[in-house]
C-alpha positions in Angstrom: -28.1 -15.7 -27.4 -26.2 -12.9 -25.3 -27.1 -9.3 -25.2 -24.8 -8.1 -23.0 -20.9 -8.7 -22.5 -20.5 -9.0 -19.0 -17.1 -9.7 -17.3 -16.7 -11.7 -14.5 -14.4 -10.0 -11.8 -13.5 -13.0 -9.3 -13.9 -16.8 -10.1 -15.7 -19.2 -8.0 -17.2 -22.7 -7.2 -20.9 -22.3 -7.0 -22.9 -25.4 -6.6 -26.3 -26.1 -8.9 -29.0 -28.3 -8.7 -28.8 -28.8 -12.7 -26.0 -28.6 -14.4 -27.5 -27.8 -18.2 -29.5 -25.2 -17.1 -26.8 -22.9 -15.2 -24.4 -23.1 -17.8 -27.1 -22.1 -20.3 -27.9 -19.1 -18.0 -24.1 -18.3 -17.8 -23.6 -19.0 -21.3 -26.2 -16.4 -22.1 -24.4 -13.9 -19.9 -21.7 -13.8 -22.1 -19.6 -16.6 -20.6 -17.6 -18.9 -22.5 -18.0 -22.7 -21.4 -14.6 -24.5 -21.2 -13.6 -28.1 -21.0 -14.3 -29.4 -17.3 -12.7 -32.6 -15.7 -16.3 -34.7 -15.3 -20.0 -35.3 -15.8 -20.3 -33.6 -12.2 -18.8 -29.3 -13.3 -18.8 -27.4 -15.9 -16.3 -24.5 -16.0 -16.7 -20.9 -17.4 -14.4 -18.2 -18.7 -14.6 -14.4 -19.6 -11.1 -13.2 -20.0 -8.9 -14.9 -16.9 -11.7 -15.4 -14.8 -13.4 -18.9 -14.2 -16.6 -19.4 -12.5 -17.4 -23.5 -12.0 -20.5 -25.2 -11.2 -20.5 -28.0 -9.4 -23.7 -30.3 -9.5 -25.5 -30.6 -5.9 -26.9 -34.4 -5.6 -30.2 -34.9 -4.3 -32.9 -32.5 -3.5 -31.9 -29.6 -3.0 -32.6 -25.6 -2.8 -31.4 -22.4 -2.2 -33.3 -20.2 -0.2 -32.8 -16.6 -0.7 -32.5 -16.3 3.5 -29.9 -18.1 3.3 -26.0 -16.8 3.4 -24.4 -17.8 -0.2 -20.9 -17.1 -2.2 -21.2 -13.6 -3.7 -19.8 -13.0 -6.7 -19.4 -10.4 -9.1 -19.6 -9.7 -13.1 -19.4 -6.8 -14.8 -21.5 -5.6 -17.8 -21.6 -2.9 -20.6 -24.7 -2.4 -20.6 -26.4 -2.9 -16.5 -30.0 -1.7 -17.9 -30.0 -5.0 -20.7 -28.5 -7.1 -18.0 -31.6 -6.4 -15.3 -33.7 -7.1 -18.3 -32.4 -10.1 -19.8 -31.6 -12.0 -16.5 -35.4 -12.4 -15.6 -36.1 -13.8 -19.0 -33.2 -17.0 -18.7 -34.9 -18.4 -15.3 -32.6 -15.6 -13.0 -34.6 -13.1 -10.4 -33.8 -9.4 -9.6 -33.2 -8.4 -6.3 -32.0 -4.8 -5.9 -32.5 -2.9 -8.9 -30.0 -0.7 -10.7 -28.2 1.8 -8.2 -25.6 4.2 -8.2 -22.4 4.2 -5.9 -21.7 7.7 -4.6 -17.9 7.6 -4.4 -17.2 6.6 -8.4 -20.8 6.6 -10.0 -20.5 2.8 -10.6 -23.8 1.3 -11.5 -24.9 -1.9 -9.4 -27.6 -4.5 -9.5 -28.1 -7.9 -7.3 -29.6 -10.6 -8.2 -30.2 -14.3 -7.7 -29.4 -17.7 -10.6 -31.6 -20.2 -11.4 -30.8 -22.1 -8.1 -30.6 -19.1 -6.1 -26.8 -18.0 -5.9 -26.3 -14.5 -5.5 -24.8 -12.0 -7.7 -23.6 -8.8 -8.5 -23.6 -7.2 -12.1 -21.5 -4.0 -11.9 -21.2 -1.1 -14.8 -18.3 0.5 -13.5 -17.4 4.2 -14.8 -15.1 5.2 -16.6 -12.8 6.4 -13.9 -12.9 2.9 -12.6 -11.4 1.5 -15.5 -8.7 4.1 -15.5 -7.8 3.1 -12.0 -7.6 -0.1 -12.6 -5.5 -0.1 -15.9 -3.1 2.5 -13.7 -2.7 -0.2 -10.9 -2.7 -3.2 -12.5 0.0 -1.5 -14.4 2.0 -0.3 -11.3 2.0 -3.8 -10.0 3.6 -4.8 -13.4 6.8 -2.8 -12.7 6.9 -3.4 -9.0 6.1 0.1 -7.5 2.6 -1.6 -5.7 3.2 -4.7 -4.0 0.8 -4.2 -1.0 -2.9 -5.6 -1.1 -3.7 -3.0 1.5 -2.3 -0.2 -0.6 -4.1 -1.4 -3.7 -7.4 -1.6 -1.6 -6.7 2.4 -1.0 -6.0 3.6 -4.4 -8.9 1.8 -5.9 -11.2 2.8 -3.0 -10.2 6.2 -3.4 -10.2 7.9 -6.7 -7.2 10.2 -7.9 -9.7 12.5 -10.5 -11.6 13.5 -7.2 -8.8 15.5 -5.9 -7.8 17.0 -9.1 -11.4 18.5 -10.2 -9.7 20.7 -13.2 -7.7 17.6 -14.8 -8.9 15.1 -18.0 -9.6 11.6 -16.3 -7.0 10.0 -18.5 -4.4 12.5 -16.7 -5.4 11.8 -13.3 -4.8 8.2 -13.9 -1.6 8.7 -15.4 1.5 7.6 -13.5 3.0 11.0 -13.6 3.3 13.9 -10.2 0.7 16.3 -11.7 1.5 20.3 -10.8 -1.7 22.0 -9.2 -0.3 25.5 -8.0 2.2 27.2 -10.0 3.5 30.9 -8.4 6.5 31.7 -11.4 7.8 28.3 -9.3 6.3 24.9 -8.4 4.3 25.5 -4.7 1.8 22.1 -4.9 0.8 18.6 -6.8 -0.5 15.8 -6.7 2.6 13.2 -5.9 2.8 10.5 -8.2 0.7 7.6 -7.7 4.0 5.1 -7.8 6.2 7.5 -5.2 2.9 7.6 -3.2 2.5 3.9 -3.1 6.1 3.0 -2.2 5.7 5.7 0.7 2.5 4.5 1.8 3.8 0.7 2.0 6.8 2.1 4.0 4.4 3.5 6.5 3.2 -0.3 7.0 -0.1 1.2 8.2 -2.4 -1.7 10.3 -5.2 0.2 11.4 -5.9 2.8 14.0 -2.9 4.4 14.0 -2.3 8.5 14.7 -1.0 9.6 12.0 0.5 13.5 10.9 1.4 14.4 7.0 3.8 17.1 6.5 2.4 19.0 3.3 -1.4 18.2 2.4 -1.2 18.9 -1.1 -4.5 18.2 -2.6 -5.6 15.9 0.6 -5.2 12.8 -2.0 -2.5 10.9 0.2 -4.4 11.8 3.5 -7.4 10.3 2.0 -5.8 7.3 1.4 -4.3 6.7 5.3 -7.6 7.4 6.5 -8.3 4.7 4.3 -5.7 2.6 5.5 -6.0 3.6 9.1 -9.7 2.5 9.4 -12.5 4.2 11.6 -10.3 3.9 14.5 -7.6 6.3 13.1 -6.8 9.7 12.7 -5.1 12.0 10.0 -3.8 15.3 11.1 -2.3 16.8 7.7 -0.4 20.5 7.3 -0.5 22.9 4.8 1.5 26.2 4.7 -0.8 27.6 2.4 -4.3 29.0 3.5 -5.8 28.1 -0.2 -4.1 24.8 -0.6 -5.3 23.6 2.9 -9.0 24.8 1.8 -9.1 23.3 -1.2 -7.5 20.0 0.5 -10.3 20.1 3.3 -12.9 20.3 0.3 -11.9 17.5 -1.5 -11.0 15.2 1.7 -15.0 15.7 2.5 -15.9 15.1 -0.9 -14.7 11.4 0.0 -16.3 11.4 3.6 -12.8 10.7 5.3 -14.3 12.0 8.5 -10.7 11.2 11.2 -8.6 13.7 8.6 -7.7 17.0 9.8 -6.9 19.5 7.6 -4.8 22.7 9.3 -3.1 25.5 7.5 0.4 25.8 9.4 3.9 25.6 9.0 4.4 22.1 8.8 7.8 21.9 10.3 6.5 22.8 13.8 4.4 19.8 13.5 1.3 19.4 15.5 2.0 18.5 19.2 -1.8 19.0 20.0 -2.4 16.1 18.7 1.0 14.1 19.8 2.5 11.3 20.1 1.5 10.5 16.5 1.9 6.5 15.5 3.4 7.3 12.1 4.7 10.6 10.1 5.3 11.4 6.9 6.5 14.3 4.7 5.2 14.5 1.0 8.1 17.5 0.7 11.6 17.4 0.0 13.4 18.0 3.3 16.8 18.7 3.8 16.8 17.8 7.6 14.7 17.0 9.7 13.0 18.7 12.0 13.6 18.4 15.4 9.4 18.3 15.9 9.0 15.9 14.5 11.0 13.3 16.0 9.9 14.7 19.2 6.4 14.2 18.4 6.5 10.7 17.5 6.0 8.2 19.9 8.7 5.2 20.8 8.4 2.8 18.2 6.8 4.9 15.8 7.9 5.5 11.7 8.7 8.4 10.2 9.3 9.2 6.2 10.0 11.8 4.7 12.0 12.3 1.2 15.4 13.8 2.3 17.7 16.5 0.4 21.1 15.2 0.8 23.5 17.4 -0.9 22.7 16.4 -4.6 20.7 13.3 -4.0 17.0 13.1 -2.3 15.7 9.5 -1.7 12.8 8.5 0.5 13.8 7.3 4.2 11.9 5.4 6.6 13.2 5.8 10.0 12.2 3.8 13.0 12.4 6.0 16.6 14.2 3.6 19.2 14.9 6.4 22.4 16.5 9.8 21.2 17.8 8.3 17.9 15.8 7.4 14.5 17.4 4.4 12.4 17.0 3.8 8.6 14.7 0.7 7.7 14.5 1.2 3.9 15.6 3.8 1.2 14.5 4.2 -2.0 15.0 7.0 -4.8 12.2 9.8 -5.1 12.0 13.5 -5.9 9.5 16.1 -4.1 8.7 19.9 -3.9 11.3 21.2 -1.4 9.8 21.7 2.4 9.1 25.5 2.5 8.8 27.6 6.2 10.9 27.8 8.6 12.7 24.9 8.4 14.0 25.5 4.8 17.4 24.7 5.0 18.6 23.9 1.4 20.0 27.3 -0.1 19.3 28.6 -3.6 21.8 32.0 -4.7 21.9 33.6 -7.8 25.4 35.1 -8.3 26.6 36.8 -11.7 24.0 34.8 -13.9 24.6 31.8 -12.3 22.3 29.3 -10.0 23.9 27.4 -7.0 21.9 25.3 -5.1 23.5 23.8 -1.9 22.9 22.1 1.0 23.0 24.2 4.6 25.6 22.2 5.9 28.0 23.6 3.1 29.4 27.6 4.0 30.1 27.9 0.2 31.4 31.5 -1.1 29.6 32.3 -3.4 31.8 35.3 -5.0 34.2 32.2 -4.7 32.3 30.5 -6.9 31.3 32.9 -10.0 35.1 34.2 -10.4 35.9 30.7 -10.9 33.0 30.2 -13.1 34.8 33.8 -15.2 37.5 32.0 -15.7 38.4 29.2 -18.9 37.4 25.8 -18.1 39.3 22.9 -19.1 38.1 19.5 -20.0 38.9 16.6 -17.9 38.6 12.8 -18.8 36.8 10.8 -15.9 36.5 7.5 -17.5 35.1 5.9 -14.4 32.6 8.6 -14.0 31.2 8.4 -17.6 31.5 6.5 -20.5 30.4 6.9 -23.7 28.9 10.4 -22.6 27.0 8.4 -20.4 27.0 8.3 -16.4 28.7 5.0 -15.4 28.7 5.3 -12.0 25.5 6.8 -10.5 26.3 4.7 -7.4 29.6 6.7 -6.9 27.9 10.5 -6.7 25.2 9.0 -4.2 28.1 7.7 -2.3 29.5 11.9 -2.5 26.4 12.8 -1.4 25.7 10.9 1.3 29.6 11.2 2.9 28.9 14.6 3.3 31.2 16.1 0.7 30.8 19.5 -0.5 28.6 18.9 -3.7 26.4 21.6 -5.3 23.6 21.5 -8.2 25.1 24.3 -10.9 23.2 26.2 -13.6 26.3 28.4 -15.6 25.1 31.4 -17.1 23.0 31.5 -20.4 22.5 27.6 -19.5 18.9 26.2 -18.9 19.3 22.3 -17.1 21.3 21.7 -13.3 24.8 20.0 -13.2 26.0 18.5 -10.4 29.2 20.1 -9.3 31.9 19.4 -6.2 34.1 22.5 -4.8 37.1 22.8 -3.2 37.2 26.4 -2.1 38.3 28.6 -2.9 40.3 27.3 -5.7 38.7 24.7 -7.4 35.6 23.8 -9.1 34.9 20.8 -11.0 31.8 20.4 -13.0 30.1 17.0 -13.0 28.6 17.0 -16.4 28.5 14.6 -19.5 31.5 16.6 -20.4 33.6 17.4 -17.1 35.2 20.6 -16.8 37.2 21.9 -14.2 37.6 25.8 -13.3 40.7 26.5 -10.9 43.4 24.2 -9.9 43.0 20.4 -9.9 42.1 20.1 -5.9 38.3 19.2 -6.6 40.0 16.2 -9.2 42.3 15.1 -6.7 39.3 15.1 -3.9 37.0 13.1 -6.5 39.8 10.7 -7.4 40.2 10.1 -3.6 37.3 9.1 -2.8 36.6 7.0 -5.7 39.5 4.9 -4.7 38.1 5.1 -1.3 34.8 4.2 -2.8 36.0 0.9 -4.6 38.0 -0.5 -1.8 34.3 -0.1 0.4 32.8 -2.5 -2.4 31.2 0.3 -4.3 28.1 1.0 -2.3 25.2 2.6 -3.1 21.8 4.0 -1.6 20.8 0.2 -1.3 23.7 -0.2 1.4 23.1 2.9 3.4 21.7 2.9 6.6 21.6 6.7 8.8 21.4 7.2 12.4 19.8 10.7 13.1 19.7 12.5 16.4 19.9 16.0 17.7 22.7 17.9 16.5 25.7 17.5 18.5 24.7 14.5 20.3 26.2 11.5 17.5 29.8 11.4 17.5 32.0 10.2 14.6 32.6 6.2 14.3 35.5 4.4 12.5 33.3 2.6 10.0 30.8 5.8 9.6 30.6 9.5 8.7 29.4 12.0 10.9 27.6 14.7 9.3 26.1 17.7 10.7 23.4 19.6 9.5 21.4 22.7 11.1 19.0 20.5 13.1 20.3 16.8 13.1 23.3 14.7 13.4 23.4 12.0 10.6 25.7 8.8 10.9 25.9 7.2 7.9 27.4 3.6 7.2 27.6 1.8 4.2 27.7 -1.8 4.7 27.1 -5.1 2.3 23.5 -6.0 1.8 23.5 -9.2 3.6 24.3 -7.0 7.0 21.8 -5.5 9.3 21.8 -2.4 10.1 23.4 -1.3 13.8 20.5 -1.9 16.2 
């Protein structure tokens, strides 16, 4: 009979000298025997996993030199395992050992006919990590093998030493330095993958993160850049950056670089850098760091545009970077010297704009002092619901002068488009509009101008970044500048590349 439950972890075809024998030393593993095609296999199951045994003719023997399959089961209990499998004709090899990176329990061993195995008793983190994955594949946000080997090979709960396993292992951006606002977390793991695949790391690359964080996501590229790679990642806070460089060594990824510095300056010691990512809300991009990476080389970053931030990848072809894929995401704003969004408080109320916008302020809050009136947008929202998220994106990314709002004596952001210094109209489940109706006129402008484009959204926008003042306006693009960059955007029909 079976003392342990054990769990096989990859399914195989093993061969055996007899038949009845292996699967009675499976079967008292725990494995369930299953109905096989002939006289010559049996097949086993635990859970999804098969393991089948295919009968050797003639003499034949396995000799524990030799190179075999390896395979590997897992058990609840290793200690009953190591005792049970020398009593149903098996032999022990390694005894039990632990696995410094997770704690995982381990034993090898070898079957009846000499086929080596592995009985794992993973901990409980492991099992966490796996449950998170296998549940981030389900929804699409990890598609890459090479990702997934990162994530499970490096463990979340490591980097956030204060936090209950089953919230490191959550799908949810965990906060790990609060100063009366959000400084740090830990991104979540989703956003991280999708960033990480857009990276499309091989191996040996040099690469530089903006914004260490808890040194989780540099971890992983060492991971996924190999021996032969190198991680230089920056942090603009002396504590953060020591506490990053303590966890990164807690994993051993000896090529990461640690450095407390402003990370909008970059890091041209160690330049031309392969790959570079920011894991902070920018609202341009620096000029650094386009400088600093190498022909040919990616760069993403989650980028503030007006209202919107989405995560860009951007390809460097001569003095120009070109989109290669866009996706939603939302990050801690860059901080330093190349924070360019602008937060005011003015009479009570919060604006939040981008740089590129000269908005009045005083403008502003006197229309805000004056009586709002309601106005219907049907194609907007419906039902008190936003119909056209599509349509705002499209706002943002033209360049027009959008604005997050927080009225006086109100709590949550709205998104709000200005037409100074008369006009003000507030993008909420409820529209209002302070002033005279230029700001409705403007919105119902450009969603005409919007339909007759096909509707596009983030999905058909592809930007063209260079220095500032060196892109000039095209018919079938907008031109926008901001303090740093020139951005050309075009929206064009998913089947069409973007401009090479």
């Amino acid at each position: 009979m079976a003392c342990v439950t054990i769990r096989c972890l990859h399914h195989l075809l093993i061969y055996v000298s007899d038949l009845e024998r292996a699967a009675t030393f499976y079967t008292r593993l725990g494995m369930e025997p299953i109905p096989s095609l002939g006289p010559r296999i049996r097949w086993m199951r635990m859970g999804p996993n098969e393991l089948h045994l295919m009968a050797n003719e003639g003499s034949w023997q396995r000799f524990r030199e030799e190179p075999s399959p390896h395979f590997a089961i897992e058990a609840d209990d290793i200690h009953a395992a190591q005792q049970l499998i020398p009593r149903i004709g098996g032999e022990i090899l390694q005894e039990v050992g632990a696995r410094p990176h997770d704690g995982s329990l381990y034993l090898f061993a070898l079957d009846p006919d000499g086929n080596r195995f592995e009985v794992t008793q993973h901990s409980q983190d492991w099992h966490l990590r796996h449950a998170l994955l296998e549940a981030m594949k389900g929804k699409g946000s990890l598609r890459s093998a090479c990702v997934e080997g990162a994530l499970r090979s490096v463990p979340r709960h490591l980097f956030l030493p204060n936090k209950p396993l089953q919230e490191a292992y959550s799908d949810q951006a965990i906060l790990t330095k609060d100063q009366g606002e959000a400084r740090s977390s830990c991104s979540q793991p989703s956003i991280v993958a999708i960033m990480l695949e857009l990276l499309r790391l091989q191996g040996g690359e040099n690469i530089l993160e903006i914004g260490a964080g808890t040194g989780w996501n540099a971890a992983l590229m060492s991971a996924l850049s190999g021996s032969q790679g190198r991680v230089t990642t920056l942090e603009i806070d002396q504590d953060t950056a020591e506490s990053a460089r303590s966890n990164v060594a807690q994993v051993k990824a000896a090529n990461v670089q640690v450095i407390n510095s402003d990370g909008g300056f970059g890091w041209p010691e160690s330049a031309p850098y392969d790959a570079i990512i920011a894991t902070c809300g920018a609202s341009d991009i620096s000029p650094h760091w386009a400088e600093q990476l190498r022909e040919g080389g990616v760069f993403v970053a989650p980028l503030w545009f007006n209202t919107t931030q989405f995560c860009g990848a951007w390809e460097k072809r001569g003095d120009k970077l070109f989109s290669r894929d866009l996706s939603w995401a939302g990050f801690m704003p860059l901080r330093g010297h190349f924070a360019t969004a602008r937060q005011i408080e003015e009479n009570g109320a919060s604006f939040l704009f981008d740089e590129m916008h000269a908005l009045e302020m005083k403008a502003l809050s006197l229309l805000l002092s004056t009586a709002a009136r309601e106005v219907e947008l049907p194609e907007l929202y419906t039902n008190g619901a936003p119909a056209n998220s599509s349509f705002l994106t499209y706002l943002a990314l033209r360049g027009e002068p959008l604005l997050m709002l927080t009225p006086p004596g109100v709590l949550n952001a709205v998104s709000a488009l200005s037409v100074e210094p008369e006009s003000l109209l507030v993008l909420d489940m409820e529209p209002r509009l302070y002033g005279s109706q230029a700001s409705v006129e403007r919105l119902r402008a450009r969603w005409s101008e919007w339909e007759a484009s096909g509707r596009p959204g983030l999905e058909q926008a592809h930007l063209t970044v260079a220095e500032r003042n060196t892109l000039q306006p095209e018919p079938d693009a907008f031109l926008v500048r901001k303090t740093w960059m020139d951005y050309l955007v075009r929206f064009q029909p998913p089947e069409l590349k973007p401009p090479q």
